[in-house]
C-alpha positions in Angstrom: -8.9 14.3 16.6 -11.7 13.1 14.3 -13.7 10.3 15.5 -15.1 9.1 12.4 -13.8 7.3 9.5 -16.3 9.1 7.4 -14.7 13.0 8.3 -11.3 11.1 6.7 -12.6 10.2 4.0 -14.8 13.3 3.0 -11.6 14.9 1.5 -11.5 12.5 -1.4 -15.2 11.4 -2.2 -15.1 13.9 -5.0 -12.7 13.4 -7.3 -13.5 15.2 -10.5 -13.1 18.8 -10.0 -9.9 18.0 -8.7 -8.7 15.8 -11.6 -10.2 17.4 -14.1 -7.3 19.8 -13.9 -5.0 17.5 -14.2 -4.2 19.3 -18.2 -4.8 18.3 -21.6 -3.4 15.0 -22.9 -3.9 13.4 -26.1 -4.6 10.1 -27.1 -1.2 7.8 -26.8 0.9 6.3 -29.9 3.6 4.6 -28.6 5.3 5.0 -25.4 8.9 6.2 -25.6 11.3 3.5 -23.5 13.7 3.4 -21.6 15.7 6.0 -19.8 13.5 8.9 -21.3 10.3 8.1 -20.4 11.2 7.1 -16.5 13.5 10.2 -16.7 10.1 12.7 -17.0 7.7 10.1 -14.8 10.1 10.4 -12.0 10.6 13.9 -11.9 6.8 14.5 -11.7 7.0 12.0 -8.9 9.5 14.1 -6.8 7.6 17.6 -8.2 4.0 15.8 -7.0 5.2 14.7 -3.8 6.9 17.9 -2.6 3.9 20.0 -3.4 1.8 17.5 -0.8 4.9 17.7 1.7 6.8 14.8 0.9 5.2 12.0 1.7 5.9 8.2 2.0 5.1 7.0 -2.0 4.9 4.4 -4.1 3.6 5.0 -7.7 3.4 2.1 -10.4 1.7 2.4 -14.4 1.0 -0.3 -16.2 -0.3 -0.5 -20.0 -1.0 -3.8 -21.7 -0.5 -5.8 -19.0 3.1 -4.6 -18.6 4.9 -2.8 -16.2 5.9 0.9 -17.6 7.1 2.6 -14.7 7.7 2.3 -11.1 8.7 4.8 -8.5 9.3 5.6 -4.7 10.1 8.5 -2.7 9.9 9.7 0.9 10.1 7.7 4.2 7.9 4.9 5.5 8.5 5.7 8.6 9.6 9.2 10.5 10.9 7.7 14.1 13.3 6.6 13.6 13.6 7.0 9.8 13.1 4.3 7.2 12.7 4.7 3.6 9.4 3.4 1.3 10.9 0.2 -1.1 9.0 -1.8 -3.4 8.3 -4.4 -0.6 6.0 -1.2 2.1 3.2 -2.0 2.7 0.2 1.0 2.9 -3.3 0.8 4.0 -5.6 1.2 1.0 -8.5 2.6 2.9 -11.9 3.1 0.7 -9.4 1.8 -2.4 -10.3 -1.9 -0.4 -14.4 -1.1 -1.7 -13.5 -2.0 -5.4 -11.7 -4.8 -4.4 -14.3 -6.1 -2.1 -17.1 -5.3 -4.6 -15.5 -7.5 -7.2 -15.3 -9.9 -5.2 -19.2 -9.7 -4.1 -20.0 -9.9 -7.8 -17.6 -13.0 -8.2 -20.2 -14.8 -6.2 -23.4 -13.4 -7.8 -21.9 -14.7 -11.0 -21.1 -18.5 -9.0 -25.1 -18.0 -8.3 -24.4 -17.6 -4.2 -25.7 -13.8 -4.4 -28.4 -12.1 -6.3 -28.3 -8.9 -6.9 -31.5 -8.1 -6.4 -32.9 -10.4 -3.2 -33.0 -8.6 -0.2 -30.2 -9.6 2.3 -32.7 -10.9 5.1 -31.9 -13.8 2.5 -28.7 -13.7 3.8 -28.4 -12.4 7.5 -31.4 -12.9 8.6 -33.1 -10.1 10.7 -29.8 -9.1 12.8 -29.3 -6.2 10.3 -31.7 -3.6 10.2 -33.6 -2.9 7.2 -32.3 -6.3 5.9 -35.7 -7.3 4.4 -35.4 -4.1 1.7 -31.6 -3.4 1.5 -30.4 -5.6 -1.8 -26.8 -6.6 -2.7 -26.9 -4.0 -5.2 -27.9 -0.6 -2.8 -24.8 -1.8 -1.1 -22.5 -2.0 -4.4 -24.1 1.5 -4.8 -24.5 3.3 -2.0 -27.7 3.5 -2.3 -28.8 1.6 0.8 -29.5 4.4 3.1 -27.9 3.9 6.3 -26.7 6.3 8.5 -23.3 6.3 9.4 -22.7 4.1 11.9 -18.9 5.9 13.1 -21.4 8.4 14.3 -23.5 6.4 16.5 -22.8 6.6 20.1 -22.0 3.1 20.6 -19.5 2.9 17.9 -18.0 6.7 18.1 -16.1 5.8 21.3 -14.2 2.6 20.2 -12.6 4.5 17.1 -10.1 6.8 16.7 -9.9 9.9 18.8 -12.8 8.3 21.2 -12.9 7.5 25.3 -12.4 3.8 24.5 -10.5 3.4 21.5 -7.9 0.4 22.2 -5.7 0.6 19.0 -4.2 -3.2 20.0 -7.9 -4.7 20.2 -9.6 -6.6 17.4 -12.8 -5.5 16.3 -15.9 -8.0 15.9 -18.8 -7.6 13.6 -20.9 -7.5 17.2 -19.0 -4.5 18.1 -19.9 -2.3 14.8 -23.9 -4.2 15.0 -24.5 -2.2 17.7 -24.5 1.3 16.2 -26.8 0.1 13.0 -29.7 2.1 12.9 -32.5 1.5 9.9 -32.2 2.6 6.2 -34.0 6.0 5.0 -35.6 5.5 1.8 -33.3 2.3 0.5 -32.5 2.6 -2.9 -33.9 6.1 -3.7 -30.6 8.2 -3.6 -26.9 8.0 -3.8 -25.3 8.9 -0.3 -21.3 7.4 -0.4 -21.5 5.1 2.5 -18.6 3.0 4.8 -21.8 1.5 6.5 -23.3 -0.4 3.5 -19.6 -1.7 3.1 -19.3 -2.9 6.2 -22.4 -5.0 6.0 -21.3 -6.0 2.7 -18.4 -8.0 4.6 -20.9 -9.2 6.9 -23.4 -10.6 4.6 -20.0 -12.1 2.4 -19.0 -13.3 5.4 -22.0 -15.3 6.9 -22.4 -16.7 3.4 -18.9 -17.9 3.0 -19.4 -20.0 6.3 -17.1 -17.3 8.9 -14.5 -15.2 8.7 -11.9 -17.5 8.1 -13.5 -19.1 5.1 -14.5 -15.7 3.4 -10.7 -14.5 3.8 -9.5 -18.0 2.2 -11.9 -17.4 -0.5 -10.9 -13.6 -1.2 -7.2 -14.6 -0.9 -8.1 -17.0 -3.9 -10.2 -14.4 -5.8 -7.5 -11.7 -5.8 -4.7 -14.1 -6.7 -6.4 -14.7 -9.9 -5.2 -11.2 -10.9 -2.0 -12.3 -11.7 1.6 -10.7 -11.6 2.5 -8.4 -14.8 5.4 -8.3 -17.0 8.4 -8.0 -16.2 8.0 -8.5 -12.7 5.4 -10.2 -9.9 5.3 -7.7 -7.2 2.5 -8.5 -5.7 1.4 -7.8 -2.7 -2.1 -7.8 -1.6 -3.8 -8.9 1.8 -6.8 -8.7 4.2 -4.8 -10.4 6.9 -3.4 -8.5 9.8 -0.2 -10.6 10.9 2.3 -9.4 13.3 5.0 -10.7 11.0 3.8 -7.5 8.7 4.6 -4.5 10.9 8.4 -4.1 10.4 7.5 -3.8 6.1 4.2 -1.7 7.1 4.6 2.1 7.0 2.9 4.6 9.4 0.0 6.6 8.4 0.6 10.3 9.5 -2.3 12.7 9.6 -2.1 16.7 9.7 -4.6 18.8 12.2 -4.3 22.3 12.9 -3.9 21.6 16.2 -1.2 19.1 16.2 0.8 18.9 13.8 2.0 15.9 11.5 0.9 12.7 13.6 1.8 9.6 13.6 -1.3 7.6 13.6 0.1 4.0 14.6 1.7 5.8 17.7 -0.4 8.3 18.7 -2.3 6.7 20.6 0.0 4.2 22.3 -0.2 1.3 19.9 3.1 -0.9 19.5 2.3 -2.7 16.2 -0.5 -2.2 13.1 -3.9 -0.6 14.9 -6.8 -2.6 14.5 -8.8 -0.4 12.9 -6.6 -0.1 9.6 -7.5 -3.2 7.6 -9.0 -6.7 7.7 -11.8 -7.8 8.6 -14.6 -6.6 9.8 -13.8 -3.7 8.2 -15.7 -3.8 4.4 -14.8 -0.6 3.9 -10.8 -0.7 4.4 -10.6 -4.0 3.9 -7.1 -4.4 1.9 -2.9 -3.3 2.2 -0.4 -4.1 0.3 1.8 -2.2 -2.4 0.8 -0.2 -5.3 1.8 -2.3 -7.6 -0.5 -5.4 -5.6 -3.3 -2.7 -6.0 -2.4 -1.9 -9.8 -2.1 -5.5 -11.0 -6.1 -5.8 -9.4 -7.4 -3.3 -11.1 -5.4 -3.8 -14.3 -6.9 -7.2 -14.3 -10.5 -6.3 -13.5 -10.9 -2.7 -15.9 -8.7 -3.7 -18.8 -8.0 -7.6 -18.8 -11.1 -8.4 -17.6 -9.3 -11.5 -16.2 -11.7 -11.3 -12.8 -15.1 -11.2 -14.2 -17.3 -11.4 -17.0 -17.6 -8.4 -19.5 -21.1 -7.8 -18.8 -20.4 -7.9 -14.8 -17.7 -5.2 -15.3 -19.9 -3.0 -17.7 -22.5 -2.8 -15.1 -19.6 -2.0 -12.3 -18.6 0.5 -14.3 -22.0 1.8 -15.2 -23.1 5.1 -13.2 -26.2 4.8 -11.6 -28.7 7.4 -12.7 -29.0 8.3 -8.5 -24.9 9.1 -8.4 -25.3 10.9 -11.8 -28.2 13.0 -10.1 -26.0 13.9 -7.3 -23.1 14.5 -10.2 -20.7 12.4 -8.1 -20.8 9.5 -11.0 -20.0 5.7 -9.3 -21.0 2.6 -10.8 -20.7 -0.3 -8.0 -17.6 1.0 -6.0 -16.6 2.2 -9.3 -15.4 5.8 -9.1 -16.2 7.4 -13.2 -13.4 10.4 -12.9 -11.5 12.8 -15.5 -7.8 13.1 -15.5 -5.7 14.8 -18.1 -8.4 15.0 -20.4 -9.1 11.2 -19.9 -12.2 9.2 -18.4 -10.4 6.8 -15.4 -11.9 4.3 -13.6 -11.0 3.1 -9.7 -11.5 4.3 -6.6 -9.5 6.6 -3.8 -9.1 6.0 -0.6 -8.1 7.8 2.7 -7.5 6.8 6.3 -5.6 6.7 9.6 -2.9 9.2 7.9 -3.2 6.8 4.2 -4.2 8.4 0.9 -4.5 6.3 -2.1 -5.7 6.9 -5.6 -5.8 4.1 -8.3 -7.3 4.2 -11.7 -7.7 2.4 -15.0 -7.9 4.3 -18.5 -9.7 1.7 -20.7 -9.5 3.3 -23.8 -5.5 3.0 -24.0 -5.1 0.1 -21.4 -3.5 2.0 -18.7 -3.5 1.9 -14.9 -1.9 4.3 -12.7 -1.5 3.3 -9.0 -0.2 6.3 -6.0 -0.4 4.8 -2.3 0.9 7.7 0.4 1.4 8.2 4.0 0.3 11.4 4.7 -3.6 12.4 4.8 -4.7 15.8 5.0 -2.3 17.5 1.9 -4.2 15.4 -0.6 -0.7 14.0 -1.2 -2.1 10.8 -3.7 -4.8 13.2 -5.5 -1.4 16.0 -6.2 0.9 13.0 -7.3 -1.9 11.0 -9.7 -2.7 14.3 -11.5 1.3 15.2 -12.3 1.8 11.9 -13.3 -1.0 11.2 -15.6 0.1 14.7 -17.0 3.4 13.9 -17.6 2.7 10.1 -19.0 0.2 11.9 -21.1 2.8 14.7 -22.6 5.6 11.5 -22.5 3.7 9.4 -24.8 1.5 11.4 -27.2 
């Protein structure tokens, strides 16, 4: 059992090779409606999702603001069975980053962050390295710090560890402990769940507490918007009780084991701790895909959220990712899919595997959220689809 949120999330951090493959498409004209274009979008739905062994799945594409295509397949839950609907609720892992981040540079543009000021500003000195590390290394991942899932006082609390207690919030205090100082801030990129998490930190101290900084991102998000035809919205960093019967399971394959149900595993009765909210910055969010799509549709191609300029430099790589040709602006993934340049982020924890992006050029998002980590089951799906929307509407 992996101990470490980083060996989870290793399989996705490099998206383009994978992608890439996706197959030629060419540039869109109109798309065909109705019947015939949801016809060839769900079957590459139910081809994608047996290839990654039928997974939990919900799968939304939006262009212009509108809603082109929705689909579901597979079962929320194994034992005992329930199906995914347009109402299940998946953990967005690493997906939450791009959410967070936009957030982050909501504020710098209210003038309550700089970019550029180190966070001692902030925080004080209970971070290490908090009088070099800058809002933007963090954005970045270019801060420096080693993982802190691999420290020995935080190891043990997460999954697979002596003392993990699936039922027991987790404080910022608890993760504080395992911080060790940056190497060489701001010299390379190195992807990074620690800078994230002390993104929510600093967010949080400056918001006035945990309770104001969720009020406030609750209030940032909604300003996304529903999309045409339909508000299907769903989109939190709240961990209510009320939310386990519409939440499904996250199921993770090791050689050893088998298929495992992650919320059960190891003895939990309701949503582990460790799968969303705060203090988590780097798995902050769950919801639906279409929550997630509407986001990013605002963000990348309505620009609804932020100012042009902010989003051209989050979607800018930095010359350090471009050197370690893994392109990222600021928790903006830069990847190729059927021959076209998306933009978004993936994500993948406690048995979740998302994958949303944005194709600016024709106004298009594409949104996969999954249950099942370890068959690359959101990667597989994305790909066929973008292929087949791609084939659809040229």
């Amino acid at each position: 059992m992996p101990a470490t949120r980083t060996r989870a999330l290793l399989a996705l951090v490099s998206l383009t090779g994978l992608l890439a493959a996706a197959g030629p498409a060419t540039a869109a004209t109109s798309a065909p409606s109705g019947a015939g274009l949801s016809d060839v979008l769900d079957t590459a739905l139910a081809e994608g999702a047996a290839k990654a062994g039928d997974p939990g799945v919900q799968a939304v594409i939006l262009r212009d603001g509108r809603l082109v295509w929705s689909g579901r397949s597979g079962k929320a839950v194994d034992d005992p069975p329930a199906p995914v609907t347009d109402d299940t609720m998946f953990g967005f892992a690493s997906f939450s980053k791009l959410l967070l981040a936009a957030y982050a540079l909501s504020q710098v543009e209210a003038g309550r962050l700089a970019m550029d000021t180190p966070i001692r500003a902030y925080v004080g000195n209970d971070v290490p390295g908090s009088g070099v590390v800058t809002l933007r290394m963090l954005l970045t991942h270019t801060g420096g710090y080693p993982d802190v899932y691999e420290s020995p006082e935080l190891a043990p609390l997460m999954p697979g560890g002596d003392r993990y207690r699936p039922g027991v919030p987790y404080t910022w205090r608890m993760i504080a402990r395992g911080l060790r100082a940056p190497v060489n801030p701001g010299r390379k990129y190195s992807y990074s769940n620690t800078g994230f998490l002390i993104l929510a930190h600093v967010l949080s101290v400056r918001a006035g507490g945990d309770r104001k900084l969720t009020a406030a991102v609750n209030a940032f998000t909604a300003r996304a918007g529903s999309v045409v035809p339909e508000d299907g919205r769903v989109l939190t960093m709240e961990r209510k009780r009320s939310d386990y019967a519409r939440f499904a399971h996250g199921y993770e394959d090791f050689p050893d084991l088998g298929k495992v149900d992650m919320f059960t595993h190891h003895g939990d009765t309701g949503i582990p701790a460790d799968m969303f909210g705060l203090p988590w910055g780097d798995g902050l969010f769950a919801g639906t895909a279409l929550g997630g799509a509407q986001f990013i549709d605002a963000l990348y191609a309505g620009e609804r959220l932020l100012r042009p300029a902010t989003v051209r430099a989050m979607i800018k790589p930095t010359p350090q990712s471009v050197s370690a040709k893994e392109p990222y602006g600021m928790a903006t993934e830069i990847f190729e899919a059927g021959d076209r340049s998306w933009l978004g982020h993936s994500g993948a924890y406690g048995g979740f595997n998302t994958l949303g992006g944005t194709d600016r050029a024709r106004g298009v998002t594409l949104m996969v959220v999954t249950n099942r980590l370890g068959t690359r089951a959101a990667d597989t799906i994305f790909k066929g689809l973008v292929k087949a929307y791609g084939s659809a509407t040229s």
